[in-house]
C-alpha positions in Angstrom: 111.2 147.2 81.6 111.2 144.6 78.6 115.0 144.0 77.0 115.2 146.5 73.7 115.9 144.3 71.0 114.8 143.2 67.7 112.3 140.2 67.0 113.4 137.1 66.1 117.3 139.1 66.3 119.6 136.3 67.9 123.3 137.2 68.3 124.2 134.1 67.5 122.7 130.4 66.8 122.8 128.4 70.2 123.2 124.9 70.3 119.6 123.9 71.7 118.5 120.4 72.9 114.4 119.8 73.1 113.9 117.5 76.1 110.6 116.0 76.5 110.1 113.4 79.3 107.6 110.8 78.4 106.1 107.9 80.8 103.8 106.2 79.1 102.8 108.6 77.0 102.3 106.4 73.8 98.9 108.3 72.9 100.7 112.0 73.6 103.5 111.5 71.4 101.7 110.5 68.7 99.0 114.0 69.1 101.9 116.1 69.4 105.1 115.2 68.2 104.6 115.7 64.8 104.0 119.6 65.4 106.9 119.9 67.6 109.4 118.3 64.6 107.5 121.1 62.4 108.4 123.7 64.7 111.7 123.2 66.0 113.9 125.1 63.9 116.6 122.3 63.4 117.3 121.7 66.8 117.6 118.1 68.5 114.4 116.4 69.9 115.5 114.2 72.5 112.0 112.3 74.3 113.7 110.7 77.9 111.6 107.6 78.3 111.4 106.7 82.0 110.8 103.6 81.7 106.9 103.2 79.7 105.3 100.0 79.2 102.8 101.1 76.7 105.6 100.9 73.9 106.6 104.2 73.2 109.9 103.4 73.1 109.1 100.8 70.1 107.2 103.3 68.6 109.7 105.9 68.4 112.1 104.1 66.6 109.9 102.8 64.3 108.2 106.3 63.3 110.0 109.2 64.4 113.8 108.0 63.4 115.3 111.3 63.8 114.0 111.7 67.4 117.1 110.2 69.6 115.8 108.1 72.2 117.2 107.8 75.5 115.5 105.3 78.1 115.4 105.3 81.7 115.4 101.9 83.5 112.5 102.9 85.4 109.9 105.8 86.4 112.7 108.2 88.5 110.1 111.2 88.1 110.5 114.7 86.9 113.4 115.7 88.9 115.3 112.7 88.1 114.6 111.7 85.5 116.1 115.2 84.2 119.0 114.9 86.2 120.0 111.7 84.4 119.7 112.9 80.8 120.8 116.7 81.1 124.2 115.3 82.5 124.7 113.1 79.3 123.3 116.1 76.9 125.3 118.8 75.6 124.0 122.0 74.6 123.8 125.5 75.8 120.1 125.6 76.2 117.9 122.7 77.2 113.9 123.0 76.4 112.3 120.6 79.0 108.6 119.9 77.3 106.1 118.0 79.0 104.5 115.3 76.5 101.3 116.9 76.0 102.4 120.2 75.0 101.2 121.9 71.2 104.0 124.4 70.1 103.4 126.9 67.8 105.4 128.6 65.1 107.8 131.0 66.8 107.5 129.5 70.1 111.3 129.0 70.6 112.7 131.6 68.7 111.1 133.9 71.1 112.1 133.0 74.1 115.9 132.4 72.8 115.7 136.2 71.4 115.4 137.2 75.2 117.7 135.0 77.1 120.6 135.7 74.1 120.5 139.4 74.9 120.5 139.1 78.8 123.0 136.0 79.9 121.6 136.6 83.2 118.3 135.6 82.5 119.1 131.3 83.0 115.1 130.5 83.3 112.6 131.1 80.4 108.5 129.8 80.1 106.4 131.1 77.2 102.6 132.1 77.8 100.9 129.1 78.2 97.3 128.8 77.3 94.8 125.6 77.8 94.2 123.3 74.5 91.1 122.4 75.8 90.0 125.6 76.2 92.3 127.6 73.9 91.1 131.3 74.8 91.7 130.3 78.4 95.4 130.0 80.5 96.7 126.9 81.8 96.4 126.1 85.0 100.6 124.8 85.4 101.8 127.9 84.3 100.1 130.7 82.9 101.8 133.7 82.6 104.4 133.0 84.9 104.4 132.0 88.1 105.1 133.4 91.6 104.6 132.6 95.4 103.3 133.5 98.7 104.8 134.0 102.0 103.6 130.1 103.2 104.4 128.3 99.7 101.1 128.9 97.9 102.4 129.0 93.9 99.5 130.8 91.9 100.2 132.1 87.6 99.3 135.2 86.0 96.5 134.0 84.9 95.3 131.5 87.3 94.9 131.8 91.1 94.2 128.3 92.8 91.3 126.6 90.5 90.0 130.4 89.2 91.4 130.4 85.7 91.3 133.7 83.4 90.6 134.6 79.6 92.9 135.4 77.7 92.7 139.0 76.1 96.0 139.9 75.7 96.8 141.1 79.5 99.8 139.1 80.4 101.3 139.8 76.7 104.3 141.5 78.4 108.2 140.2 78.9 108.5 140.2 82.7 110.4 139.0 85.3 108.7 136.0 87.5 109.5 134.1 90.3 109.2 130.5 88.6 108.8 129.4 85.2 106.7 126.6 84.7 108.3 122.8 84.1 105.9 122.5 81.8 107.6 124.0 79.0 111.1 125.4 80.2 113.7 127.3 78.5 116.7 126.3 80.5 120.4 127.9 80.5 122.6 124.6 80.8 125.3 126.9 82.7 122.3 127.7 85.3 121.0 124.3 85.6 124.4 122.8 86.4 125.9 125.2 88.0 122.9 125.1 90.4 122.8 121.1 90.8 119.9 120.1 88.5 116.5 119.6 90.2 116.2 118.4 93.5 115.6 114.9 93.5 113.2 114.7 96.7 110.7 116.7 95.3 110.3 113.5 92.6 107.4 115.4 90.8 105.6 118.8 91.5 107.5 122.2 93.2 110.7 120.9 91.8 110.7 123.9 89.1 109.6 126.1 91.8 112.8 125.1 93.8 115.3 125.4 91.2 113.6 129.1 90.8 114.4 129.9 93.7 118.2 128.6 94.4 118.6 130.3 91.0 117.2 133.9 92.6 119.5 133.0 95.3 122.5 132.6 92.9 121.7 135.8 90.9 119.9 134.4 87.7 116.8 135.6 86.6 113.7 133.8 85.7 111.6 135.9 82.7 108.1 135.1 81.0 107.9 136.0 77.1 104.9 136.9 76.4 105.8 136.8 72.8 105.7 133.2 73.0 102.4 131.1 73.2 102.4 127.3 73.5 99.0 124.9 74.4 99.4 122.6 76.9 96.6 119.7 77.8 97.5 119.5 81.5 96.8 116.6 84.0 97.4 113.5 81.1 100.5 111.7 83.3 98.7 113.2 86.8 95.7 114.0 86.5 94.3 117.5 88.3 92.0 116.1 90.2 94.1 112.5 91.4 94.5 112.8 95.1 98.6 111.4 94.1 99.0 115.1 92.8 97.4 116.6 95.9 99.5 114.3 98.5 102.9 116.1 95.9 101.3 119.4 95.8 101.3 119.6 99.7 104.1 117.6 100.6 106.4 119.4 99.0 104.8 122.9 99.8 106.0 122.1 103.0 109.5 121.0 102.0 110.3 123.9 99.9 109.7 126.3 103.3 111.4 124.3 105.3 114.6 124.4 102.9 114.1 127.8 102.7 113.1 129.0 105.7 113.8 126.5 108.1 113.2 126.5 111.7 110.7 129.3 112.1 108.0 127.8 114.8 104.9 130.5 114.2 105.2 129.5 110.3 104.9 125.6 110.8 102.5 126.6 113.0 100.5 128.6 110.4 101.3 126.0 107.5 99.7 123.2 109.9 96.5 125.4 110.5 96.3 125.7 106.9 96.8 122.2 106.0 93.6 121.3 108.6 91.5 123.6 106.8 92.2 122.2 103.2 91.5 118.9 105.4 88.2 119.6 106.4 87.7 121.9 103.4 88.2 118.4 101.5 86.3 116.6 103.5 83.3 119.4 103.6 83.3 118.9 99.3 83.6 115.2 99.7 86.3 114.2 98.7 87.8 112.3 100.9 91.0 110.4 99.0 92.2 114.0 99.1 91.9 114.5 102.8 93.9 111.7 103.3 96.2 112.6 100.6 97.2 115.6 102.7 97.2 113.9 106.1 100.1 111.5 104.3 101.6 114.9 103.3 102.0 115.8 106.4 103.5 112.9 108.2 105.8 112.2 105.3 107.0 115.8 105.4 108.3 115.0 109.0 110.0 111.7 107.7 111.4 113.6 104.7 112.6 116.5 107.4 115.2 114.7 108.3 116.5 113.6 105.3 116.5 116.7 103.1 119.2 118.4 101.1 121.2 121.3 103.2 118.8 124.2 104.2 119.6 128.0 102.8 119.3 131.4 104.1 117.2 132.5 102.1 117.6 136.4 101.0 115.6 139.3 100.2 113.9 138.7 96.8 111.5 140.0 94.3 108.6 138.9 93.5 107.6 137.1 96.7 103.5 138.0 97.5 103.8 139.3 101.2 100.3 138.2 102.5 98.5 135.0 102.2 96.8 134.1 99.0 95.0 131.3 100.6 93.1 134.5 103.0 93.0 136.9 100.1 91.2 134.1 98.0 88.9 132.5 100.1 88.1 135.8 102.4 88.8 138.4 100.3 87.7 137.1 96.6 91.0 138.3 94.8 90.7 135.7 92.0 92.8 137.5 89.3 96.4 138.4 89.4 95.9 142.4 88.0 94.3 142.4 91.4 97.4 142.5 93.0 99.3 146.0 93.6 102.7 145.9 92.9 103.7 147.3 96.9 102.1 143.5 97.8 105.1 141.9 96.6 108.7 141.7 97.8 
């Protein structure tokens, strides 16, 4: 059941930083940043440099002087690179933008409606639609994201590489079980209370597994659907770079084995899986990936050992019960209104 309250009816005005993490990103600031100062309601634009060499930095300063500018000594990735400014920002809400997102008029007032009249909602993501292909989602986060029993994240909206129209069918305010990084509402209570992001995950899952400590914790994550930003996907990682599918896997299998560690017939299952995208790979070609998820493998055993403290992991919502990988692939269920409700947690 959506919240009842007014459009655009906020209690009070928040204080709200606008985060967006750039690494070399010089040709991305310059496409979007102008709309986002159009669009942002007064609030602070922060851009978190980690560490460019394509002077962005330089350029900043020189053209956008009331963007504040705050520069990593090096690339320290998504997770950390957050970590590092969000401790040194004060605000009560934090919007963490990727470089290569288009907002659009109302995007944020939305989205701060809805978390202002439910504290316990500490996770927000607007509908976010491709700006290549504008009538179409985006593949990092759709509608909202959730996750299968092995790991598998798929959107409302997009299921593995099938991507829907959209025609107005995800429109609805909804709980999820992760809101994409790519644009992120964030309650600064949540996010510190929680720890930040966890730093091993370096890039890819790491919204996913602040989603779910903050399930854990009692938050709630939430999609407005009112809310509709354009995101160009892939420009610091590309889709298709066998770097994003060596992150993608690897940290699949860290985030079960954080939360649901030590269960033998699952690592079991999650290897069998992993030697069919293998030879799945291999079958299409491409063989960089292949190898990108043999290295996946073996460095999720290194990693084992060094990862943050495992947790027992409660019932929760939202969790698809069956395998989307089998459902996909055997069972052709490419579109998320496919899904009956009694198939999740």
């Amino acid at each position: 059941m959506q919240p009842c309250y007014r459009r655009n009816e906020i209690p009070h005005l928040p204080t709200v930083a606008i985060v967006v993490l750039n690494y070399n990103g010089l040709s991305l600031l310059k496409a979007y940043l102008p709309t986002l100062l159009l669009y942002n309601h007064g609030h602070k634009i922060i851009v978190v440099d980690n560490g460019s060499t394509d002077g962005s930095v330089d350029y900043l300063r020189n053209h956008f002087p009331t963007v504040t500018c705050m520069v990593h000594g090096g690339n320290y990735g998504v997770a950390k690179g957050y970590n590092l400014a969000l401790k040194q920002i004060k605000a009560t809400y934090y919007v963490l933008l990727n470089n290569d997102l288009l907002v659009t008029a109302n995007w944020l007032t939305e989205m701060l409606t809805l978390m202002e009249h439910d504290p316990a909602i500490g996770f927000c993501q607007p509908k976010i639609l491709s700006l290549q292909r504008p009538d179409q989602f985006d593949y990092a986060g759709g509608a909202g994201g959730f996750i299968d029993v092995y790991g598998y994240p798929f959107c409302r909206g997009r299921i593995f590489n099938h991507i829907e129209k959209d025609s107005g069918q995800y429109d609805d305010t909804r709980a999820i079980f992760w809101a994409s990084g790519a644009c992120l509402l964030v309650r600064a209570k949540a996010f510190h209370t929680l720890g930040g992001f966890d730093e091993l995950f370096f890039a890819h899952f790491e919204e996913i597994d602040l989603c779910w400590r903050a399930h854990i914790a009692g938050w709630k994550v939430y999609c407005c659907g009112s809310s509709t930003v354009y995101h160009l996907g892939g420009a610091t990682l590309a889709y298709q770079s066998p770097r994003k599918t060596y992150f993608n896997f690897r940290n699949r299998l860290l985030i079960l084995d954080k939360y649901h560690p030590g269960r033998l017939m699952d690592t079991i299952r999650n290897i069998a899986l992993n030697l069919l995208a293998i030879f799945r790979m291999w079958y299409l070609g491409k063989f960089t990936h292949s190898w990108a998820i043999v290295q996946a493998q073996m460095d999720f055993f290194k990693l084992k050992k060094k990862s943050n403290p495992k947790f027992s992991s409660p019932y929760l919502a939202n969790i698809y019960k069956r395998s989307m990988v089998i459902d996909f692939f055997t069972k052709k269920k490419k579109r998320f209104s496919e899904i009956t409700p009694d198939q999740f947690t």
